[in-house]
C-alpha positions as CSV (number, residue, x, y, z in Angstrom):
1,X,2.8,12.9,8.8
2,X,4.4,10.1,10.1
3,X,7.6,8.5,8.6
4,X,9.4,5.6,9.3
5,X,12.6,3.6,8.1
6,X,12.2,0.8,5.8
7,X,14.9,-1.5,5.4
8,X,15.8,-2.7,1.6
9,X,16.1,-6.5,1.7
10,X,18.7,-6.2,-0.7
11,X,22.5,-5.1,0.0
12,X,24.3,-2.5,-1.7
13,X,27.3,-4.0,-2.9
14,X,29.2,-0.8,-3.3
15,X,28.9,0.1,0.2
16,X,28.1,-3.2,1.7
17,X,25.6,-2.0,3.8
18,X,22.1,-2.1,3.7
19,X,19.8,0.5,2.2
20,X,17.4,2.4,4.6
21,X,15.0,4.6,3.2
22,X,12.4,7.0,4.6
23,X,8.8,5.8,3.8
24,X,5.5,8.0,4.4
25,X,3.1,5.7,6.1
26,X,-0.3,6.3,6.9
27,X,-3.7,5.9,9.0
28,X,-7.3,5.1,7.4
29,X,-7.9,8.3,8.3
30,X,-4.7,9.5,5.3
31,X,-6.2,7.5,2.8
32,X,-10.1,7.3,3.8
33,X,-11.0,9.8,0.7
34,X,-9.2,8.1,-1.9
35,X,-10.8,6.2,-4.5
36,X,-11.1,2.6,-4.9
37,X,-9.3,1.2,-8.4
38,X,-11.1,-2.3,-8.6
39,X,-14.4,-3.4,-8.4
40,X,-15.3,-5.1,-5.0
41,X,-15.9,-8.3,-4.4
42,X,-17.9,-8.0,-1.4
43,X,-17.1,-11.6,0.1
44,X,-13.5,-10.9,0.1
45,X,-14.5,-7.3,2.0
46,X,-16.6,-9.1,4.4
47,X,-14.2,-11.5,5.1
48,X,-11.2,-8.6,5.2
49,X,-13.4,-6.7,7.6
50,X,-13.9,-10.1,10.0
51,X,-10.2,-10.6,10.1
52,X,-8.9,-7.5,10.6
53,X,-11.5,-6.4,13.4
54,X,-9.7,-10.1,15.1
55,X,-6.3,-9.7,14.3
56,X,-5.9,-5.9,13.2
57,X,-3.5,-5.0,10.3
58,X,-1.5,-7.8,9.2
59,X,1.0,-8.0,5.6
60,X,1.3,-5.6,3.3
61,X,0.4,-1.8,3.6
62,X,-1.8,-0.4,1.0
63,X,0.5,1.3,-1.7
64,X,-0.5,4.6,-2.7
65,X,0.8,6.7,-5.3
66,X,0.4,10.2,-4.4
67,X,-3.0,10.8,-4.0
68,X,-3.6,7.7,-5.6
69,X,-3.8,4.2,-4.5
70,X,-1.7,1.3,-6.3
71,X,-3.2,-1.2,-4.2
72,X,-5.8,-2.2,-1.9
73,X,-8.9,-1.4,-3.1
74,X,-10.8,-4.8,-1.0
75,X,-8.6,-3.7,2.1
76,X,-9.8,0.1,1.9
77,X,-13.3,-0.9,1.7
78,X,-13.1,-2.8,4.7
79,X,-12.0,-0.1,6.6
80,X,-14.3,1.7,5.2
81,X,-16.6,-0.6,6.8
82,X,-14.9,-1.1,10.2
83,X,-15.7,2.7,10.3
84,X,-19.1,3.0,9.4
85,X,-19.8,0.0,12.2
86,X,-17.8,2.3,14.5
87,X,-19.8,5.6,14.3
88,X,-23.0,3.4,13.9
89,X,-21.9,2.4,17.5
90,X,-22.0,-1.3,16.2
91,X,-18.6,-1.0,17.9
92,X,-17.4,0.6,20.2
93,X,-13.8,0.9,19.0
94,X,-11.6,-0.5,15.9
95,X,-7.6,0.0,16.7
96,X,-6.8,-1.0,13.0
97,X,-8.5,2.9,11.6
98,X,-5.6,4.4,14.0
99,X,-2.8,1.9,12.8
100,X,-0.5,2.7,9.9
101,X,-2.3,0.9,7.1
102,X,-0.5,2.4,3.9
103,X,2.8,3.5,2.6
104,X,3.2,6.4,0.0
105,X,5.3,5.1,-2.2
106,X,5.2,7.2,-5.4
107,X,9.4,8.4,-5.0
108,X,10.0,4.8,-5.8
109,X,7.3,5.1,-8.9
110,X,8.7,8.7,-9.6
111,X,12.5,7.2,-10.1
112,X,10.9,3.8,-12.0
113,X,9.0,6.1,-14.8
114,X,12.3,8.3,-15.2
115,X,14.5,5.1,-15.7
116,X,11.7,3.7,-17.7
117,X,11.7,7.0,-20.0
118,X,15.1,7.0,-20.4
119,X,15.9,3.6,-21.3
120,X,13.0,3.3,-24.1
121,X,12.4,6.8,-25.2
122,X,8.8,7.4,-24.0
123,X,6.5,6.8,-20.9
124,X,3.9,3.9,-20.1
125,X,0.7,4.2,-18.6
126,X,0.0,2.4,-15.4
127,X,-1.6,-0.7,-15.6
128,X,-2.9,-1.7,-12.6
129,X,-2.7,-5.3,-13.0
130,X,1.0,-5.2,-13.8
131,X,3.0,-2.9,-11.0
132,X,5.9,-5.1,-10.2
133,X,8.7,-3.7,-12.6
134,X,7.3,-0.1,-10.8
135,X,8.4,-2.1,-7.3
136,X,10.8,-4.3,-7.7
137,X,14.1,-4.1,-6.1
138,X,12.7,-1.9,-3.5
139,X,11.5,-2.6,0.6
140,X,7.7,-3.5,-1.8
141,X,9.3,-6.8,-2.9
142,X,9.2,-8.0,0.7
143,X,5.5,-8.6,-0.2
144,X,5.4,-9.3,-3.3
145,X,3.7,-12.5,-2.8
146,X,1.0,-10.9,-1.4
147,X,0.3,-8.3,-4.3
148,X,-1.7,-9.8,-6.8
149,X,-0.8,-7.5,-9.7
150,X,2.9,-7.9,-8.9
Protein backbone atom coordinates (compact mmCIF):
# COMPACT_ATOMS: atom_id res chain seq x y z
CA UNK A 1 0.00 0.00 0.00
CA UNK A 2 1.37 3.10 -0.68
CA UNK A 3 0.08 6.40 0.94
CA UNK A 4 0.79 9.80 0.41
CA UNK A 5 -0.12 13.36 1.79
CA UNK A 6 -2.62 15.40 -0.01
CA UNK A 7 -2.89 18.89 0.70
CA UNK A 8 -6.63 20.50 1.03
CA UNK A 9 -6.64 23.61 -1.10
CA UNK A 10 -8.82 25.05 1.35
CA UNK A 11 -7.59 26.56 4.88
CA UNK A 12 -8.97 25.77 8.09
CA UNK A 13 -9.87 28.82 9.62
CA UNK A 14 -9.95 27.54 13.16
CA UNK A 15 -6.45 26.63 13.07
CA UNK A 16 -5.25 28.56 10.20
CA UNK A 17 -3.30 26.09 8.76
CA UNK A 18 -3.82 23.91 5.98
CA UNK A 19 -5.36 20.46 6.09
CA UNK A 20 -3.18 17.51 5.14
CA UNK A 21 -4.66 14.24 4.84
CA UNK A 22 -3.40 10.78 4.17
CA UNK A 23 -4.68 9.40 0.76
CA UNK A 24 -4.35 5.62 -0.49
CA UNK A 25 -2.99 5.87 -3.99
CA UNK A 26 -2.59 3.19 -6.28
CA UNK A 27 -0.81 1.33 -9.47
CA UNK A 28 -2.87 -0.24 -12.49
CA UNK A 29 -1.86 -3.15 -11.12
CA UNK A 30 -4.44 -2.01 -7.45
CA UNK A 31 -7.16 -1.32 -9.64
CA UNK A 32 -6.61 -3.67 -12.82
CA UNK A 33 -9.66 -6.11 -11.63
CA UNK A 34 -12.08 -3.55 -10.97
CA UNK A 35 -15.01 -3.10 -13.06
CA UNK A 36 -15.60 -0.45 -15.54
CA UNK A 37 -18.95 1.90 -14.61
CA UNK A 38 -19.57 3.47 -18.18
CA UNK A 39 -19.81 2.19 -21.40
CA UNK A 40 -16.56 2.88 -23.56
CA UNK A 41 -16.29 5.01 -26.13
CA UNK A 42 -13.46 3.46 -27.83
CA UNK A 43 -12.09 6.65 -29.69
CA UNK A 44 -11.65 8.40 -26.41
CA UNK A 45 -9.74 4.88 -25.17
CA UNK A 46 -7.62 4.98 -28.22
CA UNK A 47 -6.80 8.29 -27.93
CA UNK A 48 -6.19 7.95 -23.83
CA UNK A 49 -3.93 5.07 -24.63
CA UNK A 50 -1.82 7.27 -27.39
CA UNK A 51 -1.40 10.02 -24.89
CA UNK A 52 -0.54 8.43 -22.06
CA UNK A 53 2.02 5.88 -23.71
CA UNK A 54 3.66 9.78 -24.81
CA UNK A 55 3.22 11.66 -21.78
CA UNK A 56 2.43 8.97 -18.99
CA UNK A 57 -0.16 9.88 -16.23
CA UNK A 58 -1.20 13.35 -16.36
CA UNK A 59 -4.54 15.13 -14.11
CA UNK A 60 -6.61 13.54 -12.10
CA UNK A 61 -6.24 10.00 -10.42
CA UNK A 62 -8.93 7.62 -10.96
CA UNK A 63 -11.27 7.85 -7.79
CA UNK A 64 -12.19 4.66 -6.35
CA UNK A 65 -14.48 3.87 -3.71
CA UNK A 66 -13.47 0.94 -1.97
CA UNK A 67 -13.39 -1.71 -4.27
CA UNK A 68 -15.24 0.35 -6.51
CA UNK A 69 -14.34 2.90 -8.99
CA UNK A 70 -16.05 6.50 -8.96
CA UNK A 71 -14.33 7.49 -11.89
CA UNK A 72 -12.38 6.53 -14.80
CA UNK A 73 -13.81 4.00 -16.58
CA UNK A 74 -12.11 5.41 -20.43
CA UNK A 75 -8.73 5.87 -18.42
CA UNK A 76 -8.83 2.19 -16.91
CA UNK A 77 -9.55 0.74 -20.21
CA UNK A 78 -6.61 2.22 -21.61
CA UNK A 79 -4.45 0.81 -19.31
CA UNK A 80 -5.95 -2.04 -19.73
CA UNK A 81 -4.78 -1.69 -23.22
CA UNK A 82 -1.23 -0.29 -22.61
CA UNK A 83 -1.03 -3.75 -20.83
CA UNK A 84 -2.24 -6.15 -23.11
CA UNK A 85 0.29 -4.32 -25.85
CA UNK A 86 2.87 -4.89 -23.21
CA UNK A 87 2.64 -8.75 -22.60
CA UNK A 88 1.82 -8.97 -26.42
CA UNK A 89 5.47 -7.62 -26.61
CA UNK A 90 3.91 -4.79 -28.90
CA UNK A 91 5.98 -2.86 -26.26
CA UNK A 92 8.55 -3.47 -24.56
CA UNK A 93 7.71 -1.38 -21.55
CA UNK A 94 4.83 1.15 -20.29
CA UNK A 95 6.03 3.32 -17.04
CA UNK A 96 2.43 4.69 -16.60
CA UNK A 97 1.05 0.61 -15.34
CA UNK A 98 3.85 1.20 -12.38
CA UNK A 99 2.80 4.93 -11.73
CA UNK A 100 0.24 5.80 -9.02
CA UNK A 101 -2.87 6.12 -11.27
CA UNK A 102 -5.74 6.19 -8.53
CA UNK A 103 -6.65 7.39 -5.17
CA UNK A 104 -8.99 5.50 -2.76
CA UNK A 105 -11.09 7.91 -1.71
CA UNK A 106 -14.09 6.28 -0.07
CA UNK A 107 -13.23 7.95 3.88
CA UNK A 108 -14.08 11.16 2.24
CA UNK A 109 -17.49 9.33 0.67
CA UNK A 110 -17.86 7.45 4.09
CA UNK A 111 -18.00 11.01 6.14
CA UNK A 112 -20.26 12.63 3.02
CA UNK A 113 -23.07 9.79 3.27
CA UNK A 114 -22.99 10.14 7.28
CA UNK A 115 -23.44 13.99 7.05
CA UNK A 116 -25.84 13.33 4.21
CA UNK A 117 -27.93 10.88 6.55
CA UNK A 118 -27.94 13.01 9.26
CA UNK A 119 -28.99 16.15 7.84
CA UNK A 120 -32.02 14.65 5.68
CA UNK A 121 -33.06 11.59 7.63
CA UNK A 122 -32.20 8.80 5.06
CA UNK A 123 -29.40 7.81 2.55
CA UNK A 124 -29.00 8.32 -1.37
CA UNK A 125 -27.89 6.07 -3.81
CA UNK A 126 -24.86 6.99 -5.89
CA UNK A 127 -25.45 8.35 -9.03
CA UNK A 128 -22.59 8.26 -11.04
CA UNK A 129 -23.18 11.16 -13.04
CA UNK A 130 -23.63 13.46 -10.04
CA UNK A 131 -20.44 12.89 -7.44
CA UNK A 132 -19.46 16.41 -6.65
CA UNK A 133 -21.46 17.13 -3.39
CA UNK A 134 -19.63 13.36 -2.35
CA UNK A 135 -16.19 15.53 -3.23
CA UNK A 136 -16.47 18.80 -2.75
CA UNK A 137 -14.53 20.71 -0.22
CA UNK A 138 -11.94 18.06 -0.21
CA UNK A 139 -8.09 17.77 -2.07
CA UNK A 140 -10.87 16.12 -5.25
CA UNK A 141 -12.03 19.70 -6.00
CA UNK A 142 -8.53 20.46 -7.29
CA UNK A 143 -9.79 18.62 -10.32
CA UNK A 144 -12.98 19.18 -10.55
CA UNK A 145 -12.83 20.57 -13.84
CA UNK A 146 -11.61 17.58 -15.15
CA UNK A 147 -14.38 15.18 -13.62
CA UNK A 148 -17.22 15.11 -15.88
CA UNK A 149 -19.86 13.99 -13.38
CA UNK A 150 -18.70 16.59 -10.93
Amino acid sequence: MVYNIIENKDITKAAGRKNERMVHTMTYTDISCMTLINEIDTDKRDALVASMLKDGWVGCPILVNGDTLLTGSHRLAALHCINDMVTSGEIDDAPVLYAEVAADVSEIVDERYSRFAEENGYERDIDYSDIGWLLEGSWVEEYKDEIIEW
